[in-house]
N, C-alpha and C positions, 0 to 999 in steps of 0.2 A: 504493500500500500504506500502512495506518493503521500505525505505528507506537505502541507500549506510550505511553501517556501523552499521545500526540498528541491526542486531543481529551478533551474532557467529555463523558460519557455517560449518556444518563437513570437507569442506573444510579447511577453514583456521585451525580451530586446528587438522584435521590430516595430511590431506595431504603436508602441508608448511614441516613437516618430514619424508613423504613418499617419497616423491621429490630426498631428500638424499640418503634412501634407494634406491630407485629406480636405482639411478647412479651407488650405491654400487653393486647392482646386477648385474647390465649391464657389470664393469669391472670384476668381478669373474667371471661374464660367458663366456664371451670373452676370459679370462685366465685359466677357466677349458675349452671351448670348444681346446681351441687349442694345451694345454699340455694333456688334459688327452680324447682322440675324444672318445675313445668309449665309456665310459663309460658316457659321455657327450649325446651319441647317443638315450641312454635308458631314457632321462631325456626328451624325448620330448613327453613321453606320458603322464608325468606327466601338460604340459599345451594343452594337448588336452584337457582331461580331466576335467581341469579347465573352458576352454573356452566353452566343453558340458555343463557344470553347470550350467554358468554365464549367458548362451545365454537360458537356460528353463525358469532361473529367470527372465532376462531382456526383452525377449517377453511379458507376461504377462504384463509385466509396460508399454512398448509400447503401447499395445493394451488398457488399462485401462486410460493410460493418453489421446490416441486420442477419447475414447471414450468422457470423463469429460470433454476434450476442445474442441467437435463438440457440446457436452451437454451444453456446457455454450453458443455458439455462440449466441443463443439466449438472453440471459440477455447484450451483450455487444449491444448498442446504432448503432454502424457503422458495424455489423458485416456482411453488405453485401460488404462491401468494403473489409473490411479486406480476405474476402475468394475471392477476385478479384486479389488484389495484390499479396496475396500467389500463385496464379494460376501465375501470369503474370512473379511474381520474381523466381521464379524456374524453368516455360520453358525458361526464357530468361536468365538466371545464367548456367541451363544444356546445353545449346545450344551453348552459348558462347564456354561452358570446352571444347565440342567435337569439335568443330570449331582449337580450339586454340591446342588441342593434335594432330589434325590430320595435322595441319599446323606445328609444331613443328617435326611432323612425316613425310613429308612431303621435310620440309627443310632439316633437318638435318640427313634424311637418314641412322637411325643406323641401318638397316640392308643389307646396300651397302658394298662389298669387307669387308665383315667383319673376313676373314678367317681363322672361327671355325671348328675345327676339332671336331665331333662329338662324337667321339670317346673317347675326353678326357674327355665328359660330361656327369654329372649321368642323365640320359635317363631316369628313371624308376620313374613312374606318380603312385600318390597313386591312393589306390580302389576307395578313398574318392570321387575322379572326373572322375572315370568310372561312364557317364551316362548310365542308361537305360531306353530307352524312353517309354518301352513298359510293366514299371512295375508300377502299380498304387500309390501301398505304397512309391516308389522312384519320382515319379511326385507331389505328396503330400507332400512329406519333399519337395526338391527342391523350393516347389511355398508355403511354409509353410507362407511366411513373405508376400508374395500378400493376401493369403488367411486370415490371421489375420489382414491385413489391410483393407480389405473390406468388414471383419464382424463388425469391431471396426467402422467404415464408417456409416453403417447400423443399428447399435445397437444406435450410437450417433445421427445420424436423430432421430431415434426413440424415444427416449427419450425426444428429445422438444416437441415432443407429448403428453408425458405421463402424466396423474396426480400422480404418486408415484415419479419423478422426481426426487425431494429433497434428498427422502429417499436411494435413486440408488445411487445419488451421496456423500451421506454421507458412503455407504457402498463401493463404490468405493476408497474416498478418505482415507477409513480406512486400506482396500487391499494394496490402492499403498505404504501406511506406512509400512505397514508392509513388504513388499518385498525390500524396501529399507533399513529395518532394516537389513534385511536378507543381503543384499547385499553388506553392508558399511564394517557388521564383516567381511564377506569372503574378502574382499580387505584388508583384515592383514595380508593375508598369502602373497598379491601381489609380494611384494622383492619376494621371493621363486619362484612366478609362473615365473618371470620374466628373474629371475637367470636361471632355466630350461629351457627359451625359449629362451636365447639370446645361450647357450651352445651349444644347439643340432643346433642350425643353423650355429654355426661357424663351427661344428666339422662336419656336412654335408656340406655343405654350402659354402668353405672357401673362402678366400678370390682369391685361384687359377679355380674355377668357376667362379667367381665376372671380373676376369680381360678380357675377351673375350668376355661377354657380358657389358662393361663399358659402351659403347656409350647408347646404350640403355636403362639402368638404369641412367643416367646424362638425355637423356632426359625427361626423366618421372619426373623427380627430376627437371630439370630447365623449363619444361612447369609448374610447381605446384606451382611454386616460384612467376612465372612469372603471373599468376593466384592469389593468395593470395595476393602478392604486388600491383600487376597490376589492373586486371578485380576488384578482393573488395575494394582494395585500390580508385580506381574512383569509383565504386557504393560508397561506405562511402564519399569521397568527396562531390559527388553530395547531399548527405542527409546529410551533413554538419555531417557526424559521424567519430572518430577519431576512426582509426582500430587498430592504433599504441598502445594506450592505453589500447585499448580493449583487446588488445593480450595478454599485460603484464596482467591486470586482470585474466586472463582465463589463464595464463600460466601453472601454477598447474597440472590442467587438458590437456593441451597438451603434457607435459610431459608423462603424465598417459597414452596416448593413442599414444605418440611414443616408448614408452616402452614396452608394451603391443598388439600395431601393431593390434590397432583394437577400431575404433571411439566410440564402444557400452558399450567401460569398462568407458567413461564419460558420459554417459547417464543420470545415476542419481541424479550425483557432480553438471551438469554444470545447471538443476532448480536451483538450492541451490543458487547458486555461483550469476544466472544472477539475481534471488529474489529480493536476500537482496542487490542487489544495483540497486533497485529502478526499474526494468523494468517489466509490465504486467503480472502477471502471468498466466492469464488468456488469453494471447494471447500467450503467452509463449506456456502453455499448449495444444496450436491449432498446431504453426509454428513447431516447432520441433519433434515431434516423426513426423509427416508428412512428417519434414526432410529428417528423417532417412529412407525413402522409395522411396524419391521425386527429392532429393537435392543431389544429391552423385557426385558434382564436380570432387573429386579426382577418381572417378571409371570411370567419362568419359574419364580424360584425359589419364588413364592408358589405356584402350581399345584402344580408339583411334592410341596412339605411337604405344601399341603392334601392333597391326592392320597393320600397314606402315610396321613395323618392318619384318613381317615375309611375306610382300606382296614383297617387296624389297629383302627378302631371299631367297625367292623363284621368283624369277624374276617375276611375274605375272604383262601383264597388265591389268589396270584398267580402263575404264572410266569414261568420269564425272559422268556420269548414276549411273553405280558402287559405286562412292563415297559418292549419293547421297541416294542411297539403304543401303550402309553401316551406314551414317550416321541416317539414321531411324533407323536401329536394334539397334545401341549404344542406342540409346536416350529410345530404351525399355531394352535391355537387361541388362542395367547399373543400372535399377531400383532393379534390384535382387544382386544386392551387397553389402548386409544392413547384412551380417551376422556375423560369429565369423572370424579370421584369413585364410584367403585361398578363403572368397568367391566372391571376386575381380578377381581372377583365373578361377572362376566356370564362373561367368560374361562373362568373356571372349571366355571359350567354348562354353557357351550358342551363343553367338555374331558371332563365326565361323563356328557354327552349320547350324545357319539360314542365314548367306549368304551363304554359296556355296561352292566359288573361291575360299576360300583357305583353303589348309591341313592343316591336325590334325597330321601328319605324327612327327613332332619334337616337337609337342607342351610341351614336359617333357623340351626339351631347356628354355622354359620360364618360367618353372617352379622352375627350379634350381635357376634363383635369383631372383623368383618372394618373398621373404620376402625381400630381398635388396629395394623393389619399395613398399614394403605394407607398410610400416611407411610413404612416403611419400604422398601416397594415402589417409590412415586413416587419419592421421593429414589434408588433404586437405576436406576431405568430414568432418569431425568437425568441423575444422575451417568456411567452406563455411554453416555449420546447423548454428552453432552460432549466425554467423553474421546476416542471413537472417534473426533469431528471434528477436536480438537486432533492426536492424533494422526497420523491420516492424511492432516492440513493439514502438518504438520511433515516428515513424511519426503517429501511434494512440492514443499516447497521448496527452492529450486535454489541462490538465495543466501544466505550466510549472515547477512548483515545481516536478509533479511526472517524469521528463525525466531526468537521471542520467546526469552531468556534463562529456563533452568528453574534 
């Protein structure tokens, strides 16, 4: 077991000056997106590009890490417990988010008398979220991140099976090395990716789209708050864990992933980070990439508001029935928002597809500040993986020397 402080982590000796960077690039971008737009415009294919990269690399590790941490379940003493709680804390952490956005959506009505002129707003939806249902190779990427979660499911039962066991997991453990080697260098270039992606959103983006859809993007942003503070803030209570601390810890890494407006660029960092100060790694290795397909707090409550949002736009009633239907499809459609930049959006089509009731007719309207609401999203679905593995690391542990100090 790593103990608090027991080693150096790529985090603390890089990223404590990526941090910096990070801010750096954010104000150049902000200041080339809005002095120089177009040329700003052309710099948004340079973090497409990036986030295709990062997201070939950071699959594989997914899938590799949940395979190791269903392969170990077996060697841990309580591990029927453990795969009880993780059921129990994530339908009752998802359920809560969609509860609390659709109340938030609900209350505060951003899409009552909101009068937007259409007209003045970029309309035009990339190809990226033209579905087609009817084309195999397009149903196949789409469900990419189901389908690797449930061979990685499959292969990790199987393995508590096997007698070459040992040897799987030592060639596993050698893979995930190495992709994370791959993955630490590519985050040198991040100020860069960074700088390019705050640019082309300002210079598309600006802040004269931003103000007509305000209410909307505040609630998405004050139901997340309200959720992070609130809903984890009382689960860590109840587990006697300080979240407060917790945050500062992991801050690093949240930075990383409001920068970047995409929970999966901490994938890597935040094993490292939660290790070496003392929690499970081997439950670690269970709770979290499970997370990242299971746990998407901030993807419910984003759906959810949208949801109100353009039910209220478009004047539609609803009944409880209605709300009760909607609320099922969040609670699946929300599970496919584990991917690079933009697929908290795909979420949402998916979610408007399979209710009905409401048009598709303006959805480029939500689109136009949907990066305004994705930082708040990302940051919310890390923040809410995090915790769930800290937690559910902490109350498995047996001694008390190994439960880091909150």
């Amino acid at each position: 077991m790593n103990f608090p402080g027991s080693q150096k982590t790529f985090t603390g000796k890089y990223l404590k000056n990526l941090t910096l960077y990070a801010f750096t690039a954010m104000i150049c971008g902000v200041l080339t997106g809005h002095y120089a737009p177009e040329e700003s415009m052309r710099l948004g294919i340079v973090s497409q590009y990036f986030f295709m990269i990062l997201e070939t690399l950071i699959l594989p590790v997914i899938f590799m890490a949940i395979v190791y941490g269903i392969s170990q379940l077996s060697e841990i003493k309580n591990a029927g417990n453990i795969v009880l709680q993780t059921i129990i804390y994530f339908l009752t952490v998802s359920t809560i988010a969609i509860i609390l956005g659709l109340t938030f959506g609900l209350v505060m009505q951003p899409g009552s008398d909101t009068g937007i002129d259409l007209t003045r707003i970029n309309t035009t939806l990339p190809k990226a979220f033209e579905i087609k249902d009817g084309s195999i190779p397009t149903l196949l990427y789409l469900n990419r991140h189901g389908i690797f979660l449930f061979l990685s499911i499959l292969i990790g039962v199987a393995m508590n099976f096997s007698p070459k066991k040992e040897k799987f997991l030592n060639v596993l453990k050698r893979g995930t090395d190495l992709f994370y080697t791959v993955i630490k260098y590519l985050y040198i270039i991040l100020p860069f990716i960074i700088f390019c992606n705050i640019a082309y959103g300002v210079a598309v983006y600006g802040i004269n789209t931003l103000l007509p859809l305000s209410k909307v993007v505040a609630t998405v942003y004050l139901a997340d708050i309200v959720f992070i503070l609130g809903v984890l803030g009382l689960i860590s209570y109840l587990f006697r864990f300080n979240l407060w601390k917790f945050l500062l810890d992991i801050k690093e890494e949240i930075i990383l992933v409001i920068t970047t407006s995409s929970s999966k660029t901490a994938f890597p960092l935040i094993f490292e980070k939660m290790e070496s100060q003392g929690y499970s790694r081997k439950i670690l290795r269970f709770i979290i990439p499970l997370g990242y397909n299971f746990n998407l707090a901030g993807a419910c409550v984003y759906i959810s508001v949208t949801c109100c949002f353009l039910v209220q736009f478009y004047n539609i009633d609803l009944s409880f029935n209605d709300y009760i239907w909607l609320f099922l499809i969040i609670s699946i459609t929300s599970k496919t928002a584990s991917g690079v930049p933009g697929s908290g959006f795909l979420a949402l089509i998916f979610t408007l597809n399979r209710f009905g009731k409401i048009p598709l007719t303006d959805i480029a309207l939500l689109y136009s500040v949907d990066r305004f609401m994705n930082e708040a999203r990302s940051v919310t679905n890390f923040i809410g993986i995090a915790v769930s593995g800290a937690i559910i690391s902490k109350i498995n542990q047996h001694q008390k020397s190994e439960i880091p100090s909150a």
